[in-house]
C-alpha positions as CSV (number, residue, x, y, z in Angstrom):
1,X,-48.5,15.3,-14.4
2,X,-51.8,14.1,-13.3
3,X,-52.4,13.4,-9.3
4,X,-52.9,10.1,-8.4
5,X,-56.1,9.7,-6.3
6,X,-55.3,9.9,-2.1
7,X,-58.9,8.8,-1.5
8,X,-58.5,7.0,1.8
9,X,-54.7,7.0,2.3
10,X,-53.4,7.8,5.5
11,X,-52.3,11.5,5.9
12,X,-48.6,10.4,5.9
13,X,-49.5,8.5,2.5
14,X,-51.3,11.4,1.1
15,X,-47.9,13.6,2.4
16,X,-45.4,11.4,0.5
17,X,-47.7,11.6,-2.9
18,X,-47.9,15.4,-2.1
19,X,-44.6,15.6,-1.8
20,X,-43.3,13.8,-5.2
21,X,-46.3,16.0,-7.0
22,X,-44.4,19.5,-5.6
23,X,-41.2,18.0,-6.3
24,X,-41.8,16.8,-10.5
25,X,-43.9,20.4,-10.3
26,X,-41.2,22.3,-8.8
27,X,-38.2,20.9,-10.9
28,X,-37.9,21.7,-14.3
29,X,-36.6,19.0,-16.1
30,X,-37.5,16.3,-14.0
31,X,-39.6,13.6,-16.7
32,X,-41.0,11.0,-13.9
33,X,-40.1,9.5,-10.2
34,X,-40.2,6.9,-8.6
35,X,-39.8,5.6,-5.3
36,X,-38.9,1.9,-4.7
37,X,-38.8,-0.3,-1.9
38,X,-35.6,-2.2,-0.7
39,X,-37.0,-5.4,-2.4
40,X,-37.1,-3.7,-5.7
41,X,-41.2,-3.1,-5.8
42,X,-42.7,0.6,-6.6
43,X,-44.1,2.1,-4.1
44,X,-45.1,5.9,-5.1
45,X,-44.8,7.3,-8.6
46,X,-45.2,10.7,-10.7
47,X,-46.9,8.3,-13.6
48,X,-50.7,7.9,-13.1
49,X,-49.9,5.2,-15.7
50,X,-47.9,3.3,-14.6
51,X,-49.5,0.0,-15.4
52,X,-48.6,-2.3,-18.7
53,X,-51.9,-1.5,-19.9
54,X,-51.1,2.2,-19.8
55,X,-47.9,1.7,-21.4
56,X,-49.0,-0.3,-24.5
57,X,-51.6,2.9,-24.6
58,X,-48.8,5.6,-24.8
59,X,-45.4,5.8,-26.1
60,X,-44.0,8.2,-24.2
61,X,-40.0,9.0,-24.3
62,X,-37.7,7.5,-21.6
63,X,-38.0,4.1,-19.9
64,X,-40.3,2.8,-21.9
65,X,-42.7,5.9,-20.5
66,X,-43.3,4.0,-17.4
67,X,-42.4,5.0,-14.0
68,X,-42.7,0.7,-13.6
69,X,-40.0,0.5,-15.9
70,X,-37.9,3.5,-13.9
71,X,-38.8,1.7,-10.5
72,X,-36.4,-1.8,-12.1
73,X,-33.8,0.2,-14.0
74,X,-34.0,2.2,-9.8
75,X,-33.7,-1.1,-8.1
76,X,-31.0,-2.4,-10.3
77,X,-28.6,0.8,-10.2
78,X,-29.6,0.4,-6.2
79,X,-28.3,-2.8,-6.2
80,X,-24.8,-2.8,-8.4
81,X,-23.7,0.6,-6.0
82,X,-24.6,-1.4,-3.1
83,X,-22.0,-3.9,-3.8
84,X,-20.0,-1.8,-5.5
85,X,-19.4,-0.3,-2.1
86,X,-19.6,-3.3,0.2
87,X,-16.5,-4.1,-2.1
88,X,-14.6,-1.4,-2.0
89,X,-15.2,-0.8,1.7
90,X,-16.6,2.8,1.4
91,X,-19.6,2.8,3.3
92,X,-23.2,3.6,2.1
93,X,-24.3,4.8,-1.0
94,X,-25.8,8.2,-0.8
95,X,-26.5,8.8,-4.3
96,X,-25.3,7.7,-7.6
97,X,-26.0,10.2,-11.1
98,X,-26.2,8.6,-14.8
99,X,-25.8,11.5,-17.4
100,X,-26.7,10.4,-20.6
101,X,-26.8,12.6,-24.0
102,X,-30.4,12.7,-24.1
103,X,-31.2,12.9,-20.4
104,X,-29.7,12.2,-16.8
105,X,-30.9,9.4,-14.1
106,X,-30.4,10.2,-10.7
107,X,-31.1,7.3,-7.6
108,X,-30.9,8.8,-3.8
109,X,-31.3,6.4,-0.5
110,X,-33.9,7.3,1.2
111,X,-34.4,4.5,4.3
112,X,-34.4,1.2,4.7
113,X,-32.9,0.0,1.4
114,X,-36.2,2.2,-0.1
115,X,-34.7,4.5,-3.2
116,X,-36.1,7.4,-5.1
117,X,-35.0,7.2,-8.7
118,X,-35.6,10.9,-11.1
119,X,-35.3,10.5,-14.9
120,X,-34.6,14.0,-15.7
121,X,-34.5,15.7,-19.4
122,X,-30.9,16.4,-20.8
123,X,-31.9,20.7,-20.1
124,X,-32.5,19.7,-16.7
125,X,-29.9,21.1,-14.2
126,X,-28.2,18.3,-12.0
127,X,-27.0,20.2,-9.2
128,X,-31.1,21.5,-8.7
129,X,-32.3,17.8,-9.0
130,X,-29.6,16.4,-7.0
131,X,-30.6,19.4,-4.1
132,X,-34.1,18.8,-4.5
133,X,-34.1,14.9,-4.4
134,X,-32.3,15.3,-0.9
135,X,-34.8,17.7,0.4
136,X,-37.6,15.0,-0.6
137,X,-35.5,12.1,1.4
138,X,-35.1,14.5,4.4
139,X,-38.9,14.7,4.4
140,X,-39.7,11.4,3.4
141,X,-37.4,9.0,5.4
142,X,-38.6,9.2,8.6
143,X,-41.9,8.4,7.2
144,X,-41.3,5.6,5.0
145,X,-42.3,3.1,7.9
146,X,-42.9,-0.6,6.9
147,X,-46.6,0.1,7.8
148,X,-47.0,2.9,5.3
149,X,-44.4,0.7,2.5
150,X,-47.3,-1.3,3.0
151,X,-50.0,0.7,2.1
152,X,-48.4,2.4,-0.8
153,X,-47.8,-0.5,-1.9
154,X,-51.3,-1.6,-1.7
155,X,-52.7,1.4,-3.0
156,X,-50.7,0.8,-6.2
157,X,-51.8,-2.7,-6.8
158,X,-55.5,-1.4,-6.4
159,X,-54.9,1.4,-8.8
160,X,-53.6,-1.3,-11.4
161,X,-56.4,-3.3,-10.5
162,X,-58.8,-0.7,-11.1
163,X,-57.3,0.2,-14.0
164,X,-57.2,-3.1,-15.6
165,X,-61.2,-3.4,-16.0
């Protein structure tokens, strides 16, 4: 995985980004992450590439290779277990685990609606994804502030400006 640049995020921006880095670096397995916002928009990812242009570029193996593509199939998973359990009557959803044959899909809450999403490899080892994912929400959530939603969310659209020239 390749950093994304911090240059001139706030210190609790540049945490979060060092804290998905340690946790893809940390995990074996895990293929990209990302973390979305309750209205469905990325806000921090493990893809440096994570714009169309990047994607058209290279082909990479699961969603589409794009942590862009992860952040909707996120959002929408998010969204079905949310009503699922409005429904039913069970509370909130904590986490909700997809295991394929070729790979696994994990989404966690973290705050606020906001959801951290890990497409995994089909070696990777659930219950150590699952354990690490809630380490990164225990560090992350009382972060994840509109004010710094904000800025991530800025600092991605600059990035894919940027990129785009």
């Amino acid at each position: 995985m390749t950093a994304p640049s911090t240059f001139g995020l706030s210190s609790e921006a540049r945490n979060l980004h060092w804290l998905l880095t340690n946790l893809v670096e940390e995990v074996p397995g895990i293929q990209s992450v990302a973390v979305v916002s309750s209205d469905g928009l990325l806000l921090l990812s493990s893809d440096p590439g994570h714009t169309e242009q990047s994607r058209r570029a290279r082909p990479a193996k699961g969603p589409r290779g794009s942590s862009a593509d992860l952040a909707t199939i996120v959002s929408g998973i998010g969204s079905l277990t949310l009503g699922a359990a409005k429904l039913m009557e069970f509370g909130g959803v904590r986490h909700t685990m997809v295991a394929m044959d070729e790979g696994s899909l994990f989404v966690m809450s973290i705050s606020d609606g906001s959801l951290l999403g890990v497409h995994g490899s089909a070696e990777c080892d659930m219950s150590v994804v699952a354990y690490h994912m809630a380490l990164f929400v225990g560090r992350a959530g009382h972060v994840l502030t509109p004010e710094l939603r904000s800025e991530l969310r800025k600092s991605l659209e600059s990035e894919s400006t940027g990129s785009a020239r």
